[in-house]
VEXDREN-2710 file (C-alpha; in Angstrom, 1 decimal):
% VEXDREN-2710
k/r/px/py/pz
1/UNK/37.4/-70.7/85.5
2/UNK/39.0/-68.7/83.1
3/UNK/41.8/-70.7/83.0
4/UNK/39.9/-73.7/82.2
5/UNK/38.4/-72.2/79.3
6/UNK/41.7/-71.0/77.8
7/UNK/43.1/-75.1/78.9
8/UNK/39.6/-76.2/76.7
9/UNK/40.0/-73.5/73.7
10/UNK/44.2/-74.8/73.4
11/UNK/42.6/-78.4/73.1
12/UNK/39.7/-77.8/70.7
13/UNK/42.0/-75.6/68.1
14/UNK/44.7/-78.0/68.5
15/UNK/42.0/-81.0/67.8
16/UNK/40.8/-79.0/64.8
17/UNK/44.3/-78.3/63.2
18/UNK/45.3/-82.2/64.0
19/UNK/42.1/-82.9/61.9
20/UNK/42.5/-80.5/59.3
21/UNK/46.1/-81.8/58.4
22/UNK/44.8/-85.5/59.1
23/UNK/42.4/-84.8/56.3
24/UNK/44.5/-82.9/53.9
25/UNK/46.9/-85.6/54.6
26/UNK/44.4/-88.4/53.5
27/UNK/43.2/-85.8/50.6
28/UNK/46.6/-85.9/49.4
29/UNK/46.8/-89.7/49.8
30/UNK/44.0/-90.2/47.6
31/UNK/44.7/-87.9/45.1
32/UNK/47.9/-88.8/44.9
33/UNK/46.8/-92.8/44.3
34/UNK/43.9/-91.5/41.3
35/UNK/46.6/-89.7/39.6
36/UNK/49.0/-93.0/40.2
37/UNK/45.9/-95.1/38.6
38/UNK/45.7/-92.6/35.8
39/UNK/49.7/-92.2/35.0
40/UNK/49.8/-96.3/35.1
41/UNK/46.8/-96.7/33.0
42/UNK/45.7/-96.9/29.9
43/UNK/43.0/-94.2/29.8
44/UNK/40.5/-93.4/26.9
45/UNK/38.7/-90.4/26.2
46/UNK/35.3/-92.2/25.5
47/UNK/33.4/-88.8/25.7
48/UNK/29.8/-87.9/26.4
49/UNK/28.5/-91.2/28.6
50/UNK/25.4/-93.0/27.1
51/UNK/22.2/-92.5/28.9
52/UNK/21.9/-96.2/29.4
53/UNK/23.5/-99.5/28.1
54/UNK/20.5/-101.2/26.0
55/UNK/21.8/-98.6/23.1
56/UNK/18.6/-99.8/20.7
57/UNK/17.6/-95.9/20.5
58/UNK/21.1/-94.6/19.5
59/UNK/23.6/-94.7/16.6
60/UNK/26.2/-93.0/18.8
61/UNK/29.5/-95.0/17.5
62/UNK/31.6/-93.7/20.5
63/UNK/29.1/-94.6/23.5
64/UNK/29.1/-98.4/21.9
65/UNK/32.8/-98.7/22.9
66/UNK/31.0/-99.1/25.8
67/UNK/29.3/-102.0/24.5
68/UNK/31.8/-103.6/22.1
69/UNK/34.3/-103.9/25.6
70/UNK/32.3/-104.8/27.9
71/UNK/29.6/-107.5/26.2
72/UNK/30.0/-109.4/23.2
73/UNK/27.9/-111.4/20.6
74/UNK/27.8/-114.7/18.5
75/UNK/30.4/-113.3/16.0
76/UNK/32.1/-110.1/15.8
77/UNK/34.8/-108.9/13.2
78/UNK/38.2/-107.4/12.8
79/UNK/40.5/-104.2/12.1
80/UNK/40.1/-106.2/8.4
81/UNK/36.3/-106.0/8.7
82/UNK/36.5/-110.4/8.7
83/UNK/33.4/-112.3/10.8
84/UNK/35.4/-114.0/13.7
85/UNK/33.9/-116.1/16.5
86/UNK/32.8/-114.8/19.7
87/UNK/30.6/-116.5/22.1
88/UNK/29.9/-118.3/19.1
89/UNK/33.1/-120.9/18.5
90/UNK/31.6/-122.0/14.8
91/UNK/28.7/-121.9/12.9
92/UNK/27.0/-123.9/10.2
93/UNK/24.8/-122.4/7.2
94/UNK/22.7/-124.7/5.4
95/UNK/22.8/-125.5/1.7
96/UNK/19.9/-123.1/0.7
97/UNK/21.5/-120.6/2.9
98/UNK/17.8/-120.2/4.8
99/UNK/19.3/-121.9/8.4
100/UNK/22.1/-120.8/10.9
101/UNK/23.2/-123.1/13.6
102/UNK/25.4/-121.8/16.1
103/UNK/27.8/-123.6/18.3
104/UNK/28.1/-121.7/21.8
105/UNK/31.5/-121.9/23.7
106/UNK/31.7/-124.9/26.9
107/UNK/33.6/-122.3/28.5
108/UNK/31.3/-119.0/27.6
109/UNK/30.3/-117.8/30.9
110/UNK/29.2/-114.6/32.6
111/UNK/31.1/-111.9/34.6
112/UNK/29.7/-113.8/37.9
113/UNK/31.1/-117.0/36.5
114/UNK/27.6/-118.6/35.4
115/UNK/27.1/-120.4/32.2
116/UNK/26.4/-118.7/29.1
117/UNK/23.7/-120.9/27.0
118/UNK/21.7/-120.6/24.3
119/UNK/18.5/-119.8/26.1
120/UNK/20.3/-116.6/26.9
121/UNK/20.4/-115.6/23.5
122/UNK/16.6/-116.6/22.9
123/UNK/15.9/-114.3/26.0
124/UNK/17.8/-111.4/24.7
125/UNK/16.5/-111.7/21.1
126/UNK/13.0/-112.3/22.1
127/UNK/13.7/-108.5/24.7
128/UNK/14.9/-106.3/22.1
129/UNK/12.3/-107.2/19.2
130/UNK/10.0/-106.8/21.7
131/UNK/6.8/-104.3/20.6
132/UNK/7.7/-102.3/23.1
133/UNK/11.0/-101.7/23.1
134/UNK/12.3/-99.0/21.2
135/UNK/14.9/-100.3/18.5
136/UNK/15.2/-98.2/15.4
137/UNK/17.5/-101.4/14.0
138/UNK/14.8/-104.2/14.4
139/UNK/14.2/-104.2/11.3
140/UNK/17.8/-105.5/10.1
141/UNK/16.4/-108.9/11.7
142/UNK/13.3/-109.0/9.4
143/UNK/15.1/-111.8/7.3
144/UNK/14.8/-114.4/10.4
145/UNK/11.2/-116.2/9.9
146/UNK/8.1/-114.7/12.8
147/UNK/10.6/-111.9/13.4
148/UNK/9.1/-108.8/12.0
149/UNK/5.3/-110.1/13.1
150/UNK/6.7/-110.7/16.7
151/UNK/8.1/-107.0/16.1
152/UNK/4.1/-105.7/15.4
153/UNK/2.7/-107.7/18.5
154/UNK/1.0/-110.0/15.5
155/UNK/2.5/-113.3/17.1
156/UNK/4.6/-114.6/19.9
157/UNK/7.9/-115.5/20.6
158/UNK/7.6/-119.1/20.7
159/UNK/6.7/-118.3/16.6
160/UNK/9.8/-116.6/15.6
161/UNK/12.0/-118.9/14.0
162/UNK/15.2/-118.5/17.1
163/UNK/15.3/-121.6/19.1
164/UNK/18.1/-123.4/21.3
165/UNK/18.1/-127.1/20.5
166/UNK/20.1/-127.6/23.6
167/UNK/22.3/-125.3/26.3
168/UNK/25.3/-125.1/23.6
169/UNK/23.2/-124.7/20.3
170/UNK/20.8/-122.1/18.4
171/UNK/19.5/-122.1/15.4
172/UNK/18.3/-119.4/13.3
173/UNK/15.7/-120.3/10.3
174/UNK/15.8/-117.1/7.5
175/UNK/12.4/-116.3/5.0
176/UNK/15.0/-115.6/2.3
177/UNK/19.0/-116.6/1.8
178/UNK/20.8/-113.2/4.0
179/UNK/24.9/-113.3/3.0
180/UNK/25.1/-110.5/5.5
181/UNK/23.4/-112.2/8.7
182/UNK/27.0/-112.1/10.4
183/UNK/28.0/-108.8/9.8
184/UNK/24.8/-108.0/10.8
185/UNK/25.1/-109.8/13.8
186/UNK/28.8/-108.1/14.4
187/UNK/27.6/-104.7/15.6
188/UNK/28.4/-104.2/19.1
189/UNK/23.9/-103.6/19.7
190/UNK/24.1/-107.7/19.6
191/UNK/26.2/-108.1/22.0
192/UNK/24.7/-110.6/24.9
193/UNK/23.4/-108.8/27.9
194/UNK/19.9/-108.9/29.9
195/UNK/17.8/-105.9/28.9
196/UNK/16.8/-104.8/32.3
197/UNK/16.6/-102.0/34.1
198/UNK/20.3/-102.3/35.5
199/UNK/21.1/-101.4/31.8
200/UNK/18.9/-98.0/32.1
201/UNK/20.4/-97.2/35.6
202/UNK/23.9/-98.7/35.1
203/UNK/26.2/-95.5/36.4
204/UNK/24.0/-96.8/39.7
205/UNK/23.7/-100.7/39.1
206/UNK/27.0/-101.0/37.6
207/UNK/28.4/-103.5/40.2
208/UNK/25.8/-105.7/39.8
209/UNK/25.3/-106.4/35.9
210/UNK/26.3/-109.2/34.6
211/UNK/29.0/-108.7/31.6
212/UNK/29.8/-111.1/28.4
213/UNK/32.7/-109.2/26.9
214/UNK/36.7/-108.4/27.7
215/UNK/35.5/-106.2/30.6
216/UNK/33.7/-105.1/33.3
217/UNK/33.1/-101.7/35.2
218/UNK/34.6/-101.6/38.1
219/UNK/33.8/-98.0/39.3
220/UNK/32.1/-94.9/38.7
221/UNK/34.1/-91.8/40.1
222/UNK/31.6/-88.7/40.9
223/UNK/32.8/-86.5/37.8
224/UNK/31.3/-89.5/35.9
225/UNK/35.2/-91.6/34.8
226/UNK/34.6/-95.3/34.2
227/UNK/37.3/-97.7/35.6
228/UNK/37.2/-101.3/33.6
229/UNK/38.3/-104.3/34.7
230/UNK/39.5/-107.6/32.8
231/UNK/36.5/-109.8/33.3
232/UNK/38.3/-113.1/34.9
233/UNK/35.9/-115.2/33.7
234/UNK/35.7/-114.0/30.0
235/UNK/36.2/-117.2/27.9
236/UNK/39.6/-115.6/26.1
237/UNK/41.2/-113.5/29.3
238/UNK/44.3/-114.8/28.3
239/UNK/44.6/-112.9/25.4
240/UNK/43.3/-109.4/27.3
241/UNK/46.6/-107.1/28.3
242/UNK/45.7/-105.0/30.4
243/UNK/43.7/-105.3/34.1
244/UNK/42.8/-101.9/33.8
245/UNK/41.7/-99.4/32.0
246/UNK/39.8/-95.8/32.7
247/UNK/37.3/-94.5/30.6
248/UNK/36.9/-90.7/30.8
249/UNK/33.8/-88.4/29.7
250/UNK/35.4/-85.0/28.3
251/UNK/33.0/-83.8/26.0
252/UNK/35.0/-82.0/23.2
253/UNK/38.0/-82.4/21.1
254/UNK/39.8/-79.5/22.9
255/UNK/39.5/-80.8/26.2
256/UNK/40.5/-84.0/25.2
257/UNK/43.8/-82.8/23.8
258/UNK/44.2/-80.7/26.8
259/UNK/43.9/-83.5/29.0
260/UNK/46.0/-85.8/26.8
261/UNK/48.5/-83.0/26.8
262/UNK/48.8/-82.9/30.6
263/UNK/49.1/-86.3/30.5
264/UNK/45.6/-86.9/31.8
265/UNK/44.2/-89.3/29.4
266/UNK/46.6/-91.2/26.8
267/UNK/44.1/-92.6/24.3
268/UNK/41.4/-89.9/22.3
269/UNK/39.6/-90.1/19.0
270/UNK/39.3/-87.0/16.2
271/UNK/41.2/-84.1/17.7
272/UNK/41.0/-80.6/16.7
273/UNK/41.7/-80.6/13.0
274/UNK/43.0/-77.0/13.9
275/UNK/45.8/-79.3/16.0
276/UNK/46.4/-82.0/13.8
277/UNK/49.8/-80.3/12.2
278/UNK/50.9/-79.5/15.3
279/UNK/50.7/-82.8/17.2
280/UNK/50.6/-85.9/14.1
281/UNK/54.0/-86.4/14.2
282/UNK/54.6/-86.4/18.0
283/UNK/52.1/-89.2/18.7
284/UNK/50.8/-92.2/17.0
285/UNK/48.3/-91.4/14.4
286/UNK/46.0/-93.8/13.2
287/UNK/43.4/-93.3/10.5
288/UNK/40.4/-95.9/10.0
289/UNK/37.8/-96.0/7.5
290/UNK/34.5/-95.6/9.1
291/UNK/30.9/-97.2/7.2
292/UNK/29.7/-93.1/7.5
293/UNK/29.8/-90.5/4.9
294/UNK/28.8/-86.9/4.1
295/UNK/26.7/-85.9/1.1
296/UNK/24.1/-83.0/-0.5
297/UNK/20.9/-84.4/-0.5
298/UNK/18.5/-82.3/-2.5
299/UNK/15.0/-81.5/-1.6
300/UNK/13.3/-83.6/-3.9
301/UNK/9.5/-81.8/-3.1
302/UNK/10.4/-78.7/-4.2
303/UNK/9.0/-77.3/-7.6
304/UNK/12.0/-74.8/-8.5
305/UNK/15.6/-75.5/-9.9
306/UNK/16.9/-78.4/-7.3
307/UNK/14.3/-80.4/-8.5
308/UNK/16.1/-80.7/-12.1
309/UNK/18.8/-83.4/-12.4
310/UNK/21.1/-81.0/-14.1
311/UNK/21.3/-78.6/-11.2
312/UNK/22.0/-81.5/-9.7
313/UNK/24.5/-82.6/-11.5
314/UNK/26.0/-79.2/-12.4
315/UNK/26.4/-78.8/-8.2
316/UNK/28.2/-82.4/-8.5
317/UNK/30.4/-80.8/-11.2
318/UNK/31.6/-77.5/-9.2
319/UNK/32.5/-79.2/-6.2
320/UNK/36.5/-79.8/-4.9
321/UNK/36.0/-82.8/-3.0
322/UNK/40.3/-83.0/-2.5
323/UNK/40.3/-79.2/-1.5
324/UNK/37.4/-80.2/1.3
325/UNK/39.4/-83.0/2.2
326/UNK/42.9/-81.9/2.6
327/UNK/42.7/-78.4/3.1
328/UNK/39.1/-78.4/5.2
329/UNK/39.1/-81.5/7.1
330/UNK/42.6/-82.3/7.1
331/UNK/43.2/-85.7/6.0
332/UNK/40.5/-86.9/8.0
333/UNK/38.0/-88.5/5.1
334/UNK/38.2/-89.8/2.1
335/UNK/36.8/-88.1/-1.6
336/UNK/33.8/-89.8/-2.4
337/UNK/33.3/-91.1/-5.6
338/UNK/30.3/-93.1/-5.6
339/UNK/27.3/-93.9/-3.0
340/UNK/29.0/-96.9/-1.2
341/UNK/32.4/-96.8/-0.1
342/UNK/34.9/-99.0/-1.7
343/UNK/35.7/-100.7/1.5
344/UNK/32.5/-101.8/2.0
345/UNK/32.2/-106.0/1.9
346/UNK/30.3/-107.8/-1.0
347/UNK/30.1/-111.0/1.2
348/UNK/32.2/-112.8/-0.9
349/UNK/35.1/-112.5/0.7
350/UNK/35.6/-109.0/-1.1
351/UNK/34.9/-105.7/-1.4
352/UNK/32.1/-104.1/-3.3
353/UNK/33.7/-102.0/-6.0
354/UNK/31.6/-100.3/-8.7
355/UNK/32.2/-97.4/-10.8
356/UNK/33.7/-93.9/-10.1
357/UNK/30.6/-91.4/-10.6
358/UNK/32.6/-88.5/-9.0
359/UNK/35.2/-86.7/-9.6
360/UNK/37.3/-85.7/-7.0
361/UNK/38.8/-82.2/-8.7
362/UNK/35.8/-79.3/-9.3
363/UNK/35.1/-79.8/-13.0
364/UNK/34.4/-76.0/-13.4
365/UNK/33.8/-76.0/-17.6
366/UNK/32.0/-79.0/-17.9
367/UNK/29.3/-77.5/-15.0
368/UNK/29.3/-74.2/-16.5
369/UNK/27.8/-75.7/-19.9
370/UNK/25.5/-77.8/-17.8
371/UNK/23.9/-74.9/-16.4
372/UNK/23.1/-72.7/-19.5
373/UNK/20.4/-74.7/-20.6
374/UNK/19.0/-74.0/-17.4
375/UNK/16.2/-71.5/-16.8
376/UNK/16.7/-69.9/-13.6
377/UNK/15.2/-66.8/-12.5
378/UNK/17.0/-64.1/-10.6
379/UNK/14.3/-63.4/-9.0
380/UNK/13.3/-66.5/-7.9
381/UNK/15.5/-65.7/-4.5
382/UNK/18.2/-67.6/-3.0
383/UNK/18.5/-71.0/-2.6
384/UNK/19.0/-72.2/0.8
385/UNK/22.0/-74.9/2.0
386/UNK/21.5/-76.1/5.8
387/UNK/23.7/-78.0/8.2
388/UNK/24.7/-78.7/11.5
389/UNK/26.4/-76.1/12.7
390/UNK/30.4/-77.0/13.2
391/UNK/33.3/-74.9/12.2
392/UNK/34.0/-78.0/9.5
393/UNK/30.4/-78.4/8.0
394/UNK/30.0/-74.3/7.5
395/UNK/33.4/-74.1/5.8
396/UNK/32.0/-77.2/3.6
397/UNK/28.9/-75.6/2.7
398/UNK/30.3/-71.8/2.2
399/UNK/33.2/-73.3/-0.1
400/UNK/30.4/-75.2/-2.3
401/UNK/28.2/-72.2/-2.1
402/UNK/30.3/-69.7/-3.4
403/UNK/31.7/-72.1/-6.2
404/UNK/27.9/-72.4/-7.1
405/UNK/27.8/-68.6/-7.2
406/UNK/31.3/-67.8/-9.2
407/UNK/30.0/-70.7/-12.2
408/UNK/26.4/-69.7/-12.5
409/UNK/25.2/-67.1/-10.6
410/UNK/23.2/-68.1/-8.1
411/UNK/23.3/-67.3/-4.4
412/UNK/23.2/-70.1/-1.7
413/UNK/22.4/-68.9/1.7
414/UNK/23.9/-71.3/4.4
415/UNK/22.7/-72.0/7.4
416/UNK/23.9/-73.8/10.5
417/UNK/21.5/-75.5/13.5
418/UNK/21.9/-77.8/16.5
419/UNK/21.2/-81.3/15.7
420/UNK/17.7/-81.5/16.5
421/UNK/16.9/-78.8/14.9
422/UNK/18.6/-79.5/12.0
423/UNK/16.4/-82.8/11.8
424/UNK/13.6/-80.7/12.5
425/UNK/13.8/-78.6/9.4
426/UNK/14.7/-82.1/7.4
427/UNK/10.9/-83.3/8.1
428/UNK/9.6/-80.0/7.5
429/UNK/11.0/-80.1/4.1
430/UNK/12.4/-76.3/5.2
431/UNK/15.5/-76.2/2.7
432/UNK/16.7/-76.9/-0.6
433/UNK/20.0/-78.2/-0.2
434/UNK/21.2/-80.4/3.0
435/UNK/24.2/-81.4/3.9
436/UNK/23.9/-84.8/5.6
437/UNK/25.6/-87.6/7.4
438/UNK/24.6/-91.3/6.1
439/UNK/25.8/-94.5/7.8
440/UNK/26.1/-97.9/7.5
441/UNK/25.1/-99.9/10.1
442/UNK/26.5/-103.0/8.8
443/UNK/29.1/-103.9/6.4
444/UNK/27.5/-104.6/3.2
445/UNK/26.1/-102.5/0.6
446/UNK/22.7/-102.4/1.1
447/UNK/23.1/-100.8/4.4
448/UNK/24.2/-97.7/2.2
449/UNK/21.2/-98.2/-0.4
450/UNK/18.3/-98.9/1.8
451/UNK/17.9/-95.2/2.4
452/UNK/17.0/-94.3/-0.7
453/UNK/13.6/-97.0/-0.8
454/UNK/10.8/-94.8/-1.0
455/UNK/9.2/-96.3/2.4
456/UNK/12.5/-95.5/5.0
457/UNK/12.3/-93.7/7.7
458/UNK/15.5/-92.0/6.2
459/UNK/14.7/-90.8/3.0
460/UNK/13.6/-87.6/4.5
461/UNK/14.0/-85.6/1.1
462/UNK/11.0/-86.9/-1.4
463/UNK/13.1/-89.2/-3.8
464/UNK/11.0/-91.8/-5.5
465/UNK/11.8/-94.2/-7.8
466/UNK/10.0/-97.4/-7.8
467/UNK/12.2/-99.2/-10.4
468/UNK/15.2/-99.0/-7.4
469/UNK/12.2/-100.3/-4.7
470/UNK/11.6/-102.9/-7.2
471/UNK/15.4/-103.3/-7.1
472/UNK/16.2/-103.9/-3.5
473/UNK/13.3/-106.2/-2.8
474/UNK/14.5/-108.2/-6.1
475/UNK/18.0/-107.9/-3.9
476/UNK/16.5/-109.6/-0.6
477/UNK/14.9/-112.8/-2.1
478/UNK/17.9/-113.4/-4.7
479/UNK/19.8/-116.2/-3.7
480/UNK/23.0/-115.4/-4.8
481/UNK/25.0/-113.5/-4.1
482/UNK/27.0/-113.1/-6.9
483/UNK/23.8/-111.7/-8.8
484/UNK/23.0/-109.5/-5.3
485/UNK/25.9/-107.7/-6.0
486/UNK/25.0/-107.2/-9.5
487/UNK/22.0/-105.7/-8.5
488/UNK/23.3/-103.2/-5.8
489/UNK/25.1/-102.2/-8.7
490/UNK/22.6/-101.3/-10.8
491/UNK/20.9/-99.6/-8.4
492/UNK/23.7/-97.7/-7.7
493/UNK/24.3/-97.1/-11.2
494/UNK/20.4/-95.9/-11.1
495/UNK/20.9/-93.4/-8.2
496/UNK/24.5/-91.8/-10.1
497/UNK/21.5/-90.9/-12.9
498/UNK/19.0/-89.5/-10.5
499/UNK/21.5/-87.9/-7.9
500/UNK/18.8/-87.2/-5.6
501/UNK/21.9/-86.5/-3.3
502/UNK/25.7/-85.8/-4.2
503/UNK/28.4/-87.8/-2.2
504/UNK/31.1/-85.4/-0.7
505/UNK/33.3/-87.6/1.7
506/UNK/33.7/-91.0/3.6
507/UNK/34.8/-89.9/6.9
508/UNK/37.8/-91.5/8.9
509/UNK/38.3/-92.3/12.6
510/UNK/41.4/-90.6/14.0
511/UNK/42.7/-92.4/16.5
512/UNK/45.6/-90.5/19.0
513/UNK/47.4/-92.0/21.5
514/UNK/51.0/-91.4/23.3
515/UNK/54.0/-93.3/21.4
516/UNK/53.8/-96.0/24.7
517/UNK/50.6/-97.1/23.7
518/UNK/49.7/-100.2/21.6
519/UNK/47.5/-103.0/20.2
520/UNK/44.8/-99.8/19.8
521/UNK/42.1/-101.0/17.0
522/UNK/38.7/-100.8/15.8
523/UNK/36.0/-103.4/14.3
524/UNK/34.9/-102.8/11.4
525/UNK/32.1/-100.3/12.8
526/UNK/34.8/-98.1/14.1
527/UNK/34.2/-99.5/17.4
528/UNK/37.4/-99.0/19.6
529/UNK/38.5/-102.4/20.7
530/UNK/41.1/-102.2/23.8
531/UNK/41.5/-106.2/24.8
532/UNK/44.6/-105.9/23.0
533/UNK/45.8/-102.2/23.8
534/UNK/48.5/-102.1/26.9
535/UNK/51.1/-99.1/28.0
536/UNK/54.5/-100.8/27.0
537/UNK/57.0/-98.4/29.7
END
């Protein structure tokens, strides 16, 4: 008896160590064929993951890489900010400029190989203007006839001027001439895909969404990495370089450069600016304009010294916009010398230049003699500077502080929050200085000049001036846009005068990637595009 227990317990420990090295054997295997997939792929630090793919709630540029590679729209544009087709192969704009037709590709088909029509595109405009959906950019489309009644439940559908004539062809009808319907229509939030709830639970329903763009996902691993693949039945596949590429989720700057480092990830965006010295000349470094920039928006409500235009413009005066630049951020933005970026497109097959209101060296003299005629009590306290709290923004707002300080005398108290706190004290009017982030959803000027229209939803800091409202609506019903251009510039001529907010910087995308990566790009959103981007060893 004893013997055949000692005969069973040999067998048993045996089976278990067979098992054991079976499975680390298979372990091995498998990690040994993720890190092959990784070392032989082109792999991009996307960053935090979106929460779904319908994206109408967010203004998260990074998560709609997601969307710009994986679905894609009637038009979209280029590194050089130009409207190219997309699912779209042409379109036609009438003589008054009022009506858009829209030829869609014969060979424009989904991810399952099914055709892609023009209903589609009824479907998906007629889901996300929807009352109920929540879109915080439906009111870009309020130049397309029925669209902003259909948006307040007033009407149906069937009443907003977006129709397919046939399978192949859709029409838009406008209330007013819109220049800037396509570059509208190029942000990555119009890209085709059906708003359902395999968009909310995609890192579930992945497999079985239907995809319009370069891409689709593959896989999910459980620590949350996105493999793509090239969609094989994208109309322009051809032209796509790579079969593969992995999308990781590392959440900050210095676990991304770890990872690209160890040779974990090749591709990440805006690294440490700590790091940039170290590593700019050992990789390719790419810097790209983004539509985004970084001001001090006053609080217009309050009754003491911020409320006078030559504080104001005594703050604009002491400011170093090239010391925050280059010795703050790096490299990484651009001085700002007036409300809309340079770069920005005046539909005209240009850019939208204006004056330069700013200058980009402190002008300490001129400030100081703006501020003596000033009456400001001591005792009126400190003012106060908020922002949200990163290393960068606090060394912003402590430099401008004490420059306010050494030229007139008056202490700034900064203070840093979490984002959503930081918005919190916004609406409760709980500062008298902000420093803010602005953005421009599209590329066009009045994407950086709506904010300031007494009635949006971003003009958080009590700046009225009805002769700018006036202004901008004069802007949407003028028909040409030759004089539209003229107008944005007098409005920004108007808001240089009032300064209900001082431009600091226009901030840049930085774009690092190992030297054997290329055809990396973004649109002109700062979306990163990868159908072109391959590992060349």
């Amino acid at each position: 008896m004893k013997k055949l227990i000692y005969i069973i317990s040999i067998i048993l420990i045996i089976s278990i160590i067979s098992i054991t090295l079976i499975g680390g054997s298979l372990q091995k295997k498998v990690q040994e064929t993720e890190s092959n997939d990784y070392k032989n792929s082109l792999v991009y630090n996307l960053g935090e993951l979106p929460k779904d793919l319908v994206m109408l709630d967010s203004d998260n540029v990074r998560q709609k890489d997601i969307l710009a590679n994986t679905f894609e729209g009637l038009v979209g544009s280029d590194e050089n900010g130009r409207i190219i087709p997309a699912l779209a192969e042409s379109w036609n704009v009438d003589e008054s400029g009022t009506s858009y037709t829209f030829k869609i590709r014969k060979n424009a088909k989904w991810s399952n190989g099914s055709d892609i029509t023009a209903y589609d595109f009824v479907n998906f405009f007629s889901d996300i203007l929807n009352v109920d959906m929540n879109n915080i950019y439906a009111q870009q489309l309020n130049c397309i006839f029925g669209a902003e009644k259909y948006r307040q439940g007033k009407c149906e559908f069937k009443d907003v001027a977006i129709n397919a004539m046939d399978s192949k062809t859709l029409c838009m009808r406008l209330n007013y001439p819109c220049n800037y319907l396509l570059n509208i229509l190029a942000q990555p939030i119009y890209s085709l895909r059906n708003i359902d709830y395999k968009l909310v639970n995609w890192k579930k329903d992945y497999k079985s969404i239907l995809y319009s763009g370069n891409f689709t996902i593959d896989n999910i691993s459980s620590d949350g990495d996105i493999t793509l693949k090239k969609n094989s039945n994208y109309w322009n596949k051809s032209q796509i370089k790579s079969s593969k590429i992995i999308l990781t989720c590392l959440k900050t700057s210095e676990s991304a450069l770890a990872a690209f480092e160890d040779y974990r990830i090749n591709v990440f965006t805006n690294p440490p600016l700590g790091e940039i010295k170290n590593i700019k000349n050992k990789v390719n470094y790419i810097t790209v304009p983004k539509l985004e920039g970084t001001g001090i928006a006053f609080n217009m409500k309050k009754e003491n010294i911020v409320s006078s235009v030559e504080f104001r413009n005594f703050v604009s005066m002491v400011i170093d916009r090239k010391n925050i630049v280059e010795n703050i951020l790096r490299g990484t933005a651009a001085s700002a010398t007036s409300y809309v970026p340079n770069y920005v497109s005046d539909g005209l097959n240009g850019n939208f230049i204006n004056k330069v209101y700013f200058q980009n060296t402190a002008q300490t003299e001129s400030a100081a003699d703006m501020i003596k005629g000033l009456n400001y009590s001591k005792g009126e306290g400190p003012l106060n500077l908020i922002y949200v709290d990163t290393v960068e923004n606090k060394k912003v707002c402590q430099d401008i502080a004490q420059r306010i300080k050494k030229a007139a005398g008056i202490t700034v108290d900064c203070q840093g929050y979490e984002l959503s706190q930081f918005n919190e004290q916004l609406k409760k009017g709980s500062y008298d200085m902000a420093e803010i982030n602005y953005k421009g959803d599209y590329d066009y000027p009045s994407a950086f000049l709506d904010m300031w229209k007494s009635s949006s939803s971003y003009n958080l800091y009590g700046y009225k001036n009805l002769q700018i409202d006036n202004k901008l609506m004069n802007a949407v019903f003028e028909k040409d846009g030759t004089q539209k251009i003229e107008i944005f510039r007098d409005i920004e001529n108007t808001l240089a005068q009032d300064m209900p907010m001082v431009p600091l910087y226009f901030n840049d995308t930085v774009i690092i990637s190992k030297t054997y990566v290329t055809g990396i790009y973004t649109n002109k959103m700062g979306n990163i595009k990868l159908d072109r981007a391959y590992l060349t060893h």
